[in-house]
C-alpha positions as CSV (number, residue, x, y, z in Angstrom):
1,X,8.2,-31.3,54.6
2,X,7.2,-34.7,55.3
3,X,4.1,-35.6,53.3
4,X,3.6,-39.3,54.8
5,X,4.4,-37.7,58.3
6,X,1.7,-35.1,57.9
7,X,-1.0,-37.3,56.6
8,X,-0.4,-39.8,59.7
9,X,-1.2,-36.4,61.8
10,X,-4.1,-35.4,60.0
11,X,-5.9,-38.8,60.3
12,X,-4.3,-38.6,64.0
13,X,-6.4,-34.9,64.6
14,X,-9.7,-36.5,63.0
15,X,-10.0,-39.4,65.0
16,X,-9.4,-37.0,67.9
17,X,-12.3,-34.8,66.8
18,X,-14.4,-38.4,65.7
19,X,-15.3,-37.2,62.3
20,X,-15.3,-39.7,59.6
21,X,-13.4,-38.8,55.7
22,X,-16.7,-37.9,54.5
23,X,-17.4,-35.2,57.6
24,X,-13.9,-33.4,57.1
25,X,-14.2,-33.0,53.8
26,X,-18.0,-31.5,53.9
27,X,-16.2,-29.0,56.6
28,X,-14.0,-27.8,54.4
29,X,-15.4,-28.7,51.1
30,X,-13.5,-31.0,49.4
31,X,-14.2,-34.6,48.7
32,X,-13.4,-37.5,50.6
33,X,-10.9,-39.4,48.2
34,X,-9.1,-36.1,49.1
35,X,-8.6,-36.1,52.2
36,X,-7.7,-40.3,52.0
37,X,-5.3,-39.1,49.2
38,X,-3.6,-36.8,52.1
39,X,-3.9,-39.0,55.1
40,X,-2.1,-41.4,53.4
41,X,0.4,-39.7,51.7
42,X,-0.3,-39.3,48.4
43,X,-1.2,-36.1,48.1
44,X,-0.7,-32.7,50.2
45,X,-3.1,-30.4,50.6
46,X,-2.8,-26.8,48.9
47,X,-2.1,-23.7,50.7
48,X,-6.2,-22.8,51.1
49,X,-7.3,-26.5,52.0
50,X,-4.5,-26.1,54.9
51,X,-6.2,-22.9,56.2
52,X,-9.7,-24.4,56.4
53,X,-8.3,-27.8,57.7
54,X,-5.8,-25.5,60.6
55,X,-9.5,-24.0,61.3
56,X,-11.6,-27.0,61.7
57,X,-8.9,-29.7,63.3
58,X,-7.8,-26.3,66.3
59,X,-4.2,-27.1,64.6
60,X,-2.0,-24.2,63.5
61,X,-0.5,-24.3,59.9
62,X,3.0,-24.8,61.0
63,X,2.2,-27.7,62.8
64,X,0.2,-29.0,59.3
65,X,3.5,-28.6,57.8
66,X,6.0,-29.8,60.4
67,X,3.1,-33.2,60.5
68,X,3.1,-32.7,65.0
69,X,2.1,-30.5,67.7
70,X,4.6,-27.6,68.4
71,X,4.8,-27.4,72.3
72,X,8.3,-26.4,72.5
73,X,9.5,-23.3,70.9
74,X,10.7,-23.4,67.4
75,X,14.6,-23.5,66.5
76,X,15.7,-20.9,63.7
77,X,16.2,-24.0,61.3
78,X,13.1,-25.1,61.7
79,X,11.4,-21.7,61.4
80,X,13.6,-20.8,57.9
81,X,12.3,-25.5,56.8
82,X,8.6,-24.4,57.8
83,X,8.7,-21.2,55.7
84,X,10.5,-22.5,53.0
85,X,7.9,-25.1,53.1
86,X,4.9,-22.7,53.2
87,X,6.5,-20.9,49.9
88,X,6.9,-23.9,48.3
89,X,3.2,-24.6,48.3
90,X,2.2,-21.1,47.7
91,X,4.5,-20.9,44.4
92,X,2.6,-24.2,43.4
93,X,-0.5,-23.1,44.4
94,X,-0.1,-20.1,41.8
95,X,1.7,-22.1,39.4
96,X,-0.9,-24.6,39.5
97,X,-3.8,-21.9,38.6
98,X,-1.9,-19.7,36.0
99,X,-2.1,-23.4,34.4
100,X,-5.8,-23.4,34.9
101,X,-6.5,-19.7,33.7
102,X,-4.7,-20.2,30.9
103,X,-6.3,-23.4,30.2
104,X,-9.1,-21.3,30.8
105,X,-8.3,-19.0,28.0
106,X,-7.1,-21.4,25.3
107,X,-10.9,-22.6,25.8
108,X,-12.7,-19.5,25.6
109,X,-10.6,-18.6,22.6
110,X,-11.3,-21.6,20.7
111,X,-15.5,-21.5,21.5
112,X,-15.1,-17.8,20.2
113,X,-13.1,-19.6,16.6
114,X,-15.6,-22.4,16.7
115,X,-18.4,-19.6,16.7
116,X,-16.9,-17.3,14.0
117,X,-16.1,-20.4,11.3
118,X,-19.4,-21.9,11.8
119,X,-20.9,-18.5,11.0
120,X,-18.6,-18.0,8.3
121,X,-18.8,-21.1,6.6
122,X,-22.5,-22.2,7.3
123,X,-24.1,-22.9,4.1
124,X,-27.4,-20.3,4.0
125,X,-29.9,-22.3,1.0
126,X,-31.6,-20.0,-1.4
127,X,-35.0,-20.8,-1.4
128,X,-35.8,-19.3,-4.5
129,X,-34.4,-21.4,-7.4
130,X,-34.9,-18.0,-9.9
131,X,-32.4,-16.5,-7.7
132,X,-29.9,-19.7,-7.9
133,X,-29.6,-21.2,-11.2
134,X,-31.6,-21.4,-14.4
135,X,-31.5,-25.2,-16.4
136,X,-30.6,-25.2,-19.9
137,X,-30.3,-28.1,-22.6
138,X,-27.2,-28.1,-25.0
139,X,-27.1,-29.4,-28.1
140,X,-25.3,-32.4,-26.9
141,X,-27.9,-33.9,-24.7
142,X,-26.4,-32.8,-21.7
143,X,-28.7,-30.6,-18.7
144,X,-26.9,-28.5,-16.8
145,X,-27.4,-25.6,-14.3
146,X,-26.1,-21.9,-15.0
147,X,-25.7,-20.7,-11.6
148,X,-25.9,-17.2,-10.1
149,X,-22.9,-15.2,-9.0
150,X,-24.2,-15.4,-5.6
151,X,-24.1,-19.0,-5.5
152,X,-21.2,-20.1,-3.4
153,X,-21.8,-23.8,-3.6
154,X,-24.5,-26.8,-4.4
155,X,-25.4,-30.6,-3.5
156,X,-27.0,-33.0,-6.1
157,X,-28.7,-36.0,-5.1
158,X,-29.3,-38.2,-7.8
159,X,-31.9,-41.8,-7.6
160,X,-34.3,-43.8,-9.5
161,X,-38.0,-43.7,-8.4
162,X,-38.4,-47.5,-7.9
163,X,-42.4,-47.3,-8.7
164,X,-41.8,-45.3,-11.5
165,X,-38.7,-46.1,-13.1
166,X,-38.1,-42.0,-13.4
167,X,-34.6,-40.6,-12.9
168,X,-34.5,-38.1,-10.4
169,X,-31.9,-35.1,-9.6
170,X,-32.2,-32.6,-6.9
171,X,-30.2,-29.5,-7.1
172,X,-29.9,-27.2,-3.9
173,X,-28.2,-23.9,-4.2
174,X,-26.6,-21.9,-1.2
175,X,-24.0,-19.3,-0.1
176,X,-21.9,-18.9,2.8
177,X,-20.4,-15.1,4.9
178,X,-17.0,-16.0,4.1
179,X,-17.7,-16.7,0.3
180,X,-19.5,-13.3,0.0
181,X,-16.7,-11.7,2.0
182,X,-14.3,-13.0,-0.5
183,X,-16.3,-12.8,-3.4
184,X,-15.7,-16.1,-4.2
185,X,-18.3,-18.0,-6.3
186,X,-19.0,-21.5,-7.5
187,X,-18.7,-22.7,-10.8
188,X,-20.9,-21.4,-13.2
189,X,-21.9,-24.7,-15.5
190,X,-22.6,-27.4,-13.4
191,X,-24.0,-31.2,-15.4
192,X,-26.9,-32.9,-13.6
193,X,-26.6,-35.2,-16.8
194,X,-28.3,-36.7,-19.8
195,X,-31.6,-35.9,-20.9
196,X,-32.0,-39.3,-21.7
197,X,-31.0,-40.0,-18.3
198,X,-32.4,-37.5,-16.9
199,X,-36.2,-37.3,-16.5
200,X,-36.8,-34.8,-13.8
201,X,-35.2,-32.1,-12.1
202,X,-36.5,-30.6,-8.6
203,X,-34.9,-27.8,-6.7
204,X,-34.5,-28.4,-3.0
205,X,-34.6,-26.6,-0.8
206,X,-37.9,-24.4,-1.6
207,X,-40.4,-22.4,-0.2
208,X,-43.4,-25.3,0.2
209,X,-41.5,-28.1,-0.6
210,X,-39.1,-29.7,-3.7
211,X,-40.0,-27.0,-7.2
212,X,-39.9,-28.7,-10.6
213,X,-37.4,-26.8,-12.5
214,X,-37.5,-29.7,-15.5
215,X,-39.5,-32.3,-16.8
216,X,-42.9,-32.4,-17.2
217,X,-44.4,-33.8,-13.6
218,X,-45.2,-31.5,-11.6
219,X,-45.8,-33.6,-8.2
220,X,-43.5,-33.0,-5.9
221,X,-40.6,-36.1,-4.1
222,X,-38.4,-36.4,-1.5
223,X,-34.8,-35.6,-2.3
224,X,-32.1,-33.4,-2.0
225,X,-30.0,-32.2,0.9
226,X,-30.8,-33.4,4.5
227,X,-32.0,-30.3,6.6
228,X,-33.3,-29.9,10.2
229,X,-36.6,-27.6,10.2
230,X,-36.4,-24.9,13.1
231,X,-39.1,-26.6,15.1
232,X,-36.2,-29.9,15.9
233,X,-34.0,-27.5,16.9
234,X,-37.0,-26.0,19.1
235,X,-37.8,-29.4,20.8
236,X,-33.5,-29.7,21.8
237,X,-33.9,-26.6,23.2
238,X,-36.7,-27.2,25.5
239,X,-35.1,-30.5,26.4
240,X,-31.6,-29.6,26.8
241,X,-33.1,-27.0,29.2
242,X,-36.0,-29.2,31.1
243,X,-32.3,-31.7,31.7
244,X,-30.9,-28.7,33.0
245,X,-33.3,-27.0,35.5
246,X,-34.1,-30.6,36.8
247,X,-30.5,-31.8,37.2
248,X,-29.6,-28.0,38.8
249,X,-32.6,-28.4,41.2
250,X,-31.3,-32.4,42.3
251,X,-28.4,-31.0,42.7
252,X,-29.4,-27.9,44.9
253,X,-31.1,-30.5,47.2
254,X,-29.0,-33.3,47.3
255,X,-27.6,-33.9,50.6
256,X,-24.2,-35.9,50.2
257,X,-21.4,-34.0,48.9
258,X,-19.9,-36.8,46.8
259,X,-23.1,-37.6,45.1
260,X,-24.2,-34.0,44.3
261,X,-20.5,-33.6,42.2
262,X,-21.9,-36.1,40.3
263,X,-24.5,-34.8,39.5
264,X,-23.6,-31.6,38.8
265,X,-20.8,-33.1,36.5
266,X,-24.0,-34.7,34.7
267,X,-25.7,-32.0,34.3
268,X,-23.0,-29.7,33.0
269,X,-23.5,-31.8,29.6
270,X,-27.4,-31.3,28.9
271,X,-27.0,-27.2,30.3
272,X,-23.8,-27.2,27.5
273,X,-25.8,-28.7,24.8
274,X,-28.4,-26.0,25.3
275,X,-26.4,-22.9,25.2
276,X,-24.2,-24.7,22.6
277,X,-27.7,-24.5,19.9
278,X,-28.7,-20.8,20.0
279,X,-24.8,-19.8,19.8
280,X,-24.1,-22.3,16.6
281,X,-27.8,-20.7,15.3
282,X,-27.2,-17.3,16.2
283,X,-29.7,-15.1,13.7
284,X,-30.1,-18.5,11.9
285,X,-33.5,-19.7,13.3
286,X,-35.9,-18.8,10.1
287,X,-33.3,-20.6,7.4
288,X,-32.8,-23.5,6.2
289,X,-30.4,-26.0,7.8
290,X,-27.9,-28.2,6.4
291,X,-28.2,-31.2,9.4
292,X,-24.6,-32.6,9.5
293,X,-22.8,-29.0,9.8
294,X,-24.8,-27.3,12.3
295,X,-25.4,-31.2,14.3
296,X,-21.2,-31.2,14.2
297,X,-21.1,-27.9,15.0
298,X,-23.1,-27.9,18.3
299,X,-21.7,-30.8,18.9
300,X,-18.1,-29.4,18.8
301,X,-19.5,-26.3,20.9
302,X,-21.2,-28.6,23.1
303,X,-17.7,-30.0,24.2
304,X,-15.7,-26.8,24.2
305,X,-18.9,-25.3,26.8
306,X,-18.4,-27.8,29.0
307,X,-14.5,-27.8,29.4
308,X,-15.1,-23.9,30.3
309,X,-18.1,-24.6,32.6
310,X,-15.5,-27.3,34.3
311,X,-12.7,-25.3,35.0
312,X,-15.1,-22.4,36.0
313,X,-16.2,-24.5,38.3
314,X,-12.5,-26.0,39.8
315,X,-11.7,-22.3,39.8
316,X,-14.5,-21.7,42.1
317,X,-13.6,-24.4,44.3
318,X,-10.0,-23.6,44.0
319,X,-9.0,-27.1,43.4
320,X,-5.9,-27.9,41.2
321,X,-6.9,-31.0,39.9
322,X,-8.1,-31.3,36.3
């Protein structure tokens, strides 16, 4: 098989017919760089492309192969080169998409371990400090926190009110699946600091905002743990899927070939992004959200989505090239 020699035919057959690059490749959907890739040998095309290109250029496979019109009839050895030729690109051809599948497979199987450890290992916030921790004062001067056996972990955020001259802590309490699984719990002492230090605590986050838990104010400031309220996560969705239905309808009506890959390549990102939130926030929509993990999480599933849309979409085409 002469790749060179069959490339020079191809081009040689589509002048014939007067088709541009662009036409053949809308015939038998492909894209343009490929069939420049083929007609000038650096590339071959794959046992399917060769059927729909024997089809469209009135050429018969064998003669694909061979690179010239057979008018004579075929010797023995060239029967048993043309065959061996044919099985050669068949064997890659399969090759080529047992690669793919399992590709394919190694993707699927790590969305499904992305899913299960964000799940696991989300923080859920108790919203009620009375079932988190109780403050106490020991006879050192020191404040600390008894926390709950259902308490798997906590953030403190510590600051000075710059009008007031207070010192602030926020305490936020929360658990995770895997910690109840396990039974594992967080330590039960934990020092906020000094009561001369120290002039209010606050436990974040609680129903109707930050809850004194000691001090005497009873105002309420801004503190604690970063979280995304469920109405953010709202607005994403709607926008991640406005991006989608609007980049899936360009893409419907585009015209060119080569510009509606493109698109559809963009668009695979934004329709990602929204199936990516409800699966990180699966049964999660009416708690409390730590920002960073769930953002990193969807972002992770964002990219893990759109791998598997992609090769879902080269499988469809039944293209090899990733």
């Amino acid at each position: 098989m002469n790749i060179e020699r069959t490339g020079r035919f191809i081009a040689e057959l589509r002048r014939d017919k007067q088709f541009t690059q662009a036409q053949l490749a809308d015939s038998i959907h492909v894209s343009d760089k490929a069939v420049s890739r083929w007609e000038t040998g650096r590339g071959f095309p794959d046992i399917d492309n060769l059927e729909a290109l024997s089809e469209c250029l009135d050429v018969s496979i064998a003669e694909l192969i061979k690179g010239e019109r057979i008018n004579a009839p075929v010797s023995g050895a060239e029967l048993n080169d043309i065959a061996s030729d044919g099985l050669s690109l068949t064997r890659s051809l399969i090759a080529k998409r047992k690669i793919t599948s399992t590709l394919l497979g190694f993707v699927l199987g790590l969305i499904i371990i992305i899913i299960a450890v964000i799940h696991m290992m989300s923080p859920v916030y108790i919203k009620d400090p009375g079932n988190a921790l109780t403050i106490e004062e020991l006879s050192d001067g020191s404040i600390v926190a008894v926390l709950d056996e259902n308490v798997s972990g906590y953030d403190i955020d510590r600051f000075r009110d710059q009008d007031s001259g207070r010192s602030l802590a926020f305490i936020g309490c929360y658990h995770t699946r895997w910690d109840q699984i396990s039974e594992k719990s967080s330590d039960i002492l934990v020092r906020i600091g000094n009561k001369n230090e120290i002039d209010e605590v606050y436990y974040y986050p609680a129903d109707g905002g930050d809850v004194l838990i000691y001090g005497d104010k009873s105002a309420t400031e801004d503190g604690g743990v970063v979280t995304l309220p469920r109405l953010v996560y709202n607005y994403w969705l709607i926008i991640g899927g406005f991006l989608s239905i609007a980049g899936i309808i360009l893409y419907m009506i585009c015209r060119k070939k080569y510009y509606a890959e493109k698109i559809l390549n963009a668009v695979l990102l934004p329709v990602a992004f929204t199936v990516s939130i409800p699966l990180c926030l699966l049964g999660r929509f009416d708690e409390v959200y730590n920002a960073s993990y769930y953002f990193t999480g969807i972002l992770l599933m964002t990219v893990a989505v759109y791998l598997v849309l992609r090769i879902v979409i080269l499988l469809k085409k039944r293209k090899c090239y990733l």
